[in-house]
C-alpha positions in Angstrom: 5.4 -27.2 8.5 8.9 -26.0 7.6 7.6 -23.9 4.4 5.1 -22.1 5.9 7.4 -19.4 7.2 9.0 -18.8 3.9 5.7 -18.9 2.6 4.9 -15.9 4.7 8.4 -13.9 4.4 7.8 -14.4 0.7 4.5 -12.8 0.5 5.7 -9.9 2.7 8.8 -9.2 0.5 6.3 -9.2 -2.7 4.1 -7.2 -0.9 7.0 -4.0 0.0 8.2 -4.6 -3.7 4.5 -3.8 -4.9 5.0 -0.7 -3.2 7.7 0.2 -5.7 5.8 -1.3 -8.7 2.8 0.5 -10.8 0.1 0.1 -8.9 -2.3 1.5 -11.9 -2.3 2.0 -15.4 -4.0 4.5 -17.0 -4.4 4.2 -20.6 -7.5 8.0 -21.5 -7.1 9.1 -24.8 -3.9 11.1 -25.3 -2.5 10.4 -22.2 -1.2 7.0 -21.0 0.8 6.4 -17.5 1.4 4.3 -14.6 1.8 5.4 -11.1 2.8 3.8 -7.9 2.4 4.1 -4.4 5.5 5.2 -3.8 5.4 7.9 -6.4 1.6 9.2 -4.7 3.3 9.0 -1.4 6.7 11.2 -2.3 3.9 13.5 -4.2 1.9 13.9 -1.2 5.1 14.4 0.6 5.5 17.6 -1.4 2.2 18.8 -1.3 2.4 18.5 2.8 5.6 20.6 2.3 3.9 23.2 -0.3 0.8 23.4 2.2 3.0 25.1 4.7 4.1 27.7 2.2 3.4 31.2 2.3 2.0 31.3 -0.8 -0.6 28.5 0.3 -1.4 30.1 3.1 -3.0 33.2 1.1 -4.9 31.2 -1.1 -6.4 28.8 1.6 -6.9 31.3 4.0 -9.1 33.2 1.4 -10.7 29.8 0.8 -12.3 29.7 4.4 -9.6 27.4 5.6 -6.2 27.1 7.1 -3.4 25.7 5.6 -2.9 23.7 8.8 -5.8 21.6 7.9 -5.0 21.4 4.5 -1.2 20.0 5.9 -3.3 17.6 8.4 -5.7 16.6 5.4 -2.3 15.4 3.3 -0.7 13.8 6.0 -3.9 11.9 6.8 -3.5 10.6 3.0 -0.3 9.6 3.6 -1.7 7.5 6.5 -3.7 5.8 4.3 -1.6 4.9 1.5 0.6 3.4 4.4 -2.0 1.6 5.7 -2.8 -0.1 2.0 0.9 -1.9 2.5 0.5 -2.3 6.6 -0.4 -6.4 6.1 2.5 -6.9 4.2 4.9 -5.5 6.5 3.1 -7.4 9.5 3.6 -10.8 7.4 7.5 -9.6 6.3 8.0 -9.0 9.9 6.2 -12.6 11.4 7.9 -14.8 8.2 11.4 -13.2 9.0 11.1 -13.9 13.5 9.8 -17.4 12.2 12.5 -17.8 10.1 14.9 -16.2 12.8 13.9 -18.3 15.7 13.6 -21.7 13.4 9.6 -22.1 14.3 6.5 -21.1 13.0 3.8 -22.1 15.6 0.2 -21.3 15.5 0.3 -18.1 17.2 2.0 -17.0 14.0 -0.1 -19.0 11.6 -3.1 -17.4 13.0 -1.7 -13.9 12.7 -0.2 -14.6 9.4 -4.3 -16.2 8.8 -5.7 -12.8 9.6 -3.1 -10.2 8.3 -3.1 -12.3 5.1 -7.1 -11.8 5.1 -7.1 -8.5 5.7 -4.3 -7.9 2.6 -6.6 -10.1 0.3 -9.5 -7.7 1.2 -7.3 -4.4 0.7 -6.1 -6.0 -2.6 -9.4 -7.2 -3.7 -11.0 -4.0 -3.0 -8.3 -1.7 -4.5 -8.0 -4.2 -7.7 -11.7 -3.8 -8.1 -12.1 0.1 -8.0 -9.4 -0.3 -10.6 -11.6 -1.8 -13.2 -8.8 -3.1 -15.6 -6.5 -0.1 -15.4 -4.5 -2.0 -12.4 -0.8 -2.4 -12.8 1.3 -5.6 -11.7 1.9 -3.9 -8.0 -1.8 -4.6 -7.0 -1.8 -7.8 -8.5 1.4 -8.7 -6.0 -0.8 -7.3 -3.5 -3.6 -9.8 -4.1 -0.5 -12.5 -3.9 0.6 -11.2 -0.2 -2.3 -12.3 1.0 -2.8 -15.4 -0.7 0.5 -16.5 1.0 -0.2 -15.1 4.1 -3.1 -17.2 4.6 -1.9 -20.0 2.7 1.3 -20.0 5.4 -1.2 -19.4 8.4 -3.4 -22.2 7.4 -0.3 -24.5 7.2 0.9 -23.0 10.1 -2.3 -23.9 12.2 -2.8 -27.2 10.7 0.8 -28.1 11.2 2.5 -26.2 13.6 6.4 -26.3 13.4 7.9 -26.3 17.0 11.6 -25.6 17.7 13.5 -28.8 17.8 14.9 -29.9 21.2 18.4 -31.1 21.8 18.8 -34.1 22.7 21.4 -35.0 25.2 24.6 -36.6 24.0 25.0 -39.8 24.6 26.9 -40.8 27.7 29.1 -44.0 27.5 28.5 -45.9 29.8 31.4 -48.6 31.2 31.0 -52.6 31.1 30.7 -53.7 34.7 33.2 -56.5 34.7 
């Protein structure tokens, strides 16, 4: 089916936006504020930077640790919260070579099926542990991977197969 890939390059485009977008809302008391997950990741970015500080170094070294693993702890953080948006690159990536090549067949309906999944359950799970303070970027989450397995169902049912040319027409003379 012809929409299916846009279906999928859709979702993957909503997906990276939700990466820009509040992904939680917190609304304690005196203090009310949204984050997103680009916001945690350039903040972890600077952490992994201060963790290789002198002054860093001091402290966590009379903490009974390095600084080294406290710069390998942070990065593996940021590995995470990259992992949280890796579906939605996957289906931005499959949607825009199905759209690029004009066919959507079920190889990329079934990996659309299963990278769509696997966003629903990282959306799902994150929107959950939110408990009502999530923002409108894990919402757009839970919509990746609604149209990533929306587009890989279609895909599979329907398959859409590069169109063949078909030879020109040759003219053929009247015998006389």
């Amino acid at each position: 089916m012809k929409a299916s890939k846009f279906i999928v390059l859709a979702g993957g485009i909503l997906g990276i936006l939700a990466f820009f977008l509040p992904m939680v809302s917190v609304d304690r008391g005196d203090y009310s504020g949204t984050v997103s997950a680009f916001q945690i990741f350039k903040g972890l970015d600077q952490l992994s930077v201060q963790a290789g500080s002198q002054e860093v170094s001091v402290a966590m070294a009379s903490a009974g640790s390095s600084a080294a693993e406290a710069k390998q702890a942070v990065d593996g953080m940021k590995g995470i919260v990259m992992a949280i948006f890796a579906p939605a690159i996957l289906l931005l990536l499959i949607g825009g070579l199905g759209v690029a090549r004009k066919k959507f067949g079920r190889v990329a309906g079934a990996f659309s099926l299963i990278f769509g999944l696997v966003g629903l359950g990282i959306g799902g799970l994150l929107k959950s542990a939110a408990e009502g303070d999530s923002g409108i970027g894990l919402t757009l989450l839970l919509v990746t991977g609604v149209a990533g397995v929306v587009g890989g169902l279609m895909a599979l049912v329907k398959p859409e197969r590069a169109q063949a040319q078909a030879p020109a027409p040759r003219l053929v003379a009247a015998a006389a």
